[in-house]
C-alpha positions in Angstrom: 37.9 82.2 165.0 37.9 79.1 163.2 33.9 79.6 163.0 34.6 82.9 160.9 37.0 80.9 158.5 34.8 78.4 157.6 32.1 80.9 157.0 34.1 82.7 155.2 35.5 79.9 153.3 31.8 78.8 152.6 30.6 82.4 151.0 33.8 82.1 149.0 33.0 78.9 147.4 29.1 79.9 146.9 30.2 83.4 145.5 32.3 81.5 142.6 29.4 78.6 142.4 26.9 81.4 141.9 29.4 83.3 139.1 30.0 79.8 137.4 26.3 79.1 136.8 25.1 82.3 136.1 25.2 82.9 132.1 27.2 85.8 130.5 25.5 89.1 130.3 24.6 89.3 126.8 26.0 92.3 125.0 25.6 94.1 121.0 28.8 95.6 121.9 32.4 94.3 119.8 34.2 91.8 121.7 37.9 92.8 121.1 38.5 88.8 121.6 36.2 88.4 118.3 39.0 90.2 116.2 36.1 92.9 114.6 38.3 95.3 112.6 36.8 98.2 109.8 36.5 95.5 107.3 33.5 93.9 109.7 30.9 96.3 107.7 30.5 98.8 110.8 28.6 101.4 109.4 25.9 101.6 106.6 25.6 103.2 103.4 22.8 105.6 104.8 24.6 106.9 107.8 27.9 107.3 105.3 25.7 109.7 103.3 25.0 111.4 106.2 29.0 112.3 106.9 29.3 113.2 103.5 27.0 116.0 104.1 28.3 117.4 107.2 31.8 116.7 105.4 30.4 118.9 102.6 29.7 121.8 105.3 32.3 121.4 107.7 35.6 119.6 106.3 36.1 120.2 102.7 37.3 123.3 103.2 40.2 122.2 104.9 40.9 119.0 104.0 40.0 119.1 100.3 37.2 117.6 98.4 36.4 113.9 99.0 38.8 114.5 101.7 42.2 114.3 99.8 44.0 116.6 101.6 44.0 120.7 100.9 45.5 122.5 103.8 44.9 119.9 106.1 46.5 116.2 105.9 44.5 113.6 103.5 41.4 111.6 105.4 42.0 109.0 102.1 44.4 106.2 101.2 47.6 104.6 102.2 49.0 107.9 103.8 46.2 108.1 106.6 45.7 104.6 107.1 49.3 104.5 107.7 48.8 106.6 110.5 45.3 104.6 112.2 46.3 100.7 111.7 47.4 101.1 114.8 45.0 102.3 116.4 41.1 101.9 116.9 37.8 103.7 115.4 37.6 105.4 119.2 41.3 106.8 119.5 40.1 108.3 115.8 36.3 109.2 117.0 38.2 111.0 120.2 40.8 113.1 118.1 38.1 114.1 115.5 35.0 115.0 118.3 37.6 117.2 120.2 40.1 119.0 117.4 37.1 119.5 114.5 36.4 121.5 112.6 39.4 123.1 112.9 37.6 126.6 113.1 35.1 125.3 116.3 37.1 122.2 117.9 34.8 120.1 119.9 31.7 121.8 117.9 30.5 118.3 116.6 27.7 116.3 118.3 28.9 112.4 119.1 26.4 111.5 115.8 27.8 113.8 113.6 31.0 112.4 114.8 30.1 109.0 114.1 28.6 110.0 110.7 32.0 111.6 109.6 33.8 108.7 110.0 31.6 105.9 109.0 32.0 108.4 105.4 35.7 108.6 105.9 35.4 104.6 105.9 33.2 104.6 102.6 36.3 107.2 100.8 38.5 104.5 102.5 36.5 101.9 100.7 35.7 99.9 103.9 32.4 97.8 103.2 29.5 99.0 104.7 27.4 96.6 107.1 23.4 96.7 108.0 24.4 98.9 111.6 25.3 102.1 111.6 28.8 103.1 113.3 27.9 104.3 117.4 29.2 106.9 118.4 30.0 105.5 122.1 33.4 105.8 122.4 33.7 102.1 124.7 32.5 100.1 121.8 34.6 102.6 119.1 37.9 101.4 121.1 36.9 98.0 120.7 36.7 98.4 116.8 40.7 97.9 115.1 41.9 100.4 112.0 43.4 97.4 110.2 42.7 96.7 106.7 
């Protein structure tokens, strides 16, 4: 028995030798730690022109041009980021890929999702950065709605 303890008790302190010395995994991903928020310029200008298009085909008509609100609440200004400071670019990504368009919910591919919002940032006058916005949803929750 007391054969198996030190054994164990050996592989123990190897494992956490071996995880001390071995270097972090290297990842492009947000680090929530590193405090990146909307105003880290997480989208470009190119992929915002994108959204605007499918915003043109798919979202005007309910929520107004340039997304000011019509039928449907406003996408622009104090009101909506009111309701997102909260919260990250992925709890916004998630309510948009499965409730729009209102007339087809779920209907939009993860990159048209992406492209929507990195325009609804551009509207929101969030600077744009040289990377375009991802549209996986583990990196999105890593991203804060704070201005």
């Amino acid at each position: 028995m007391i054969g198996v303890v030190v054994i164990c008790g050996f592989c123990a302190a190897s494992a956490a030798t071996a995880l001390r010395a071995a270097p972090a995994p290297s990842s492009t991903a947000p680090n929530p730690a590193s405090g990146q928020t909307v105003m880290s310029g997480v989208y470009n200008e190119d992929q915002a022109k994108r959204g605007e298009s499918i915003s043109l085909r798919k979202c005007v008509i309910c929520h107004g041009d340039e997304l000011l609100g019509n039928e449907a609440p406003t996408l622009v200004g104090p009101d909506f980021l009111g309701n997102w400071t909260t919260r990250t670019l992925g709890d916004l990504f998630d309510r948009t890929k499965k409730t729009m368009p209102a007339d087809a919910p779920g209907a939009l591919s993860l990159q048209e999702t992406a492209d929507l919002l990195a325009y609804v940032l551009s509207l929101n006058r969030f600077p744009a950065g040289e990377k375009e916005l991802p549209s996986d949803i583990a990196i999105l929750n890593q991203i804060r709605m704070e201005k």
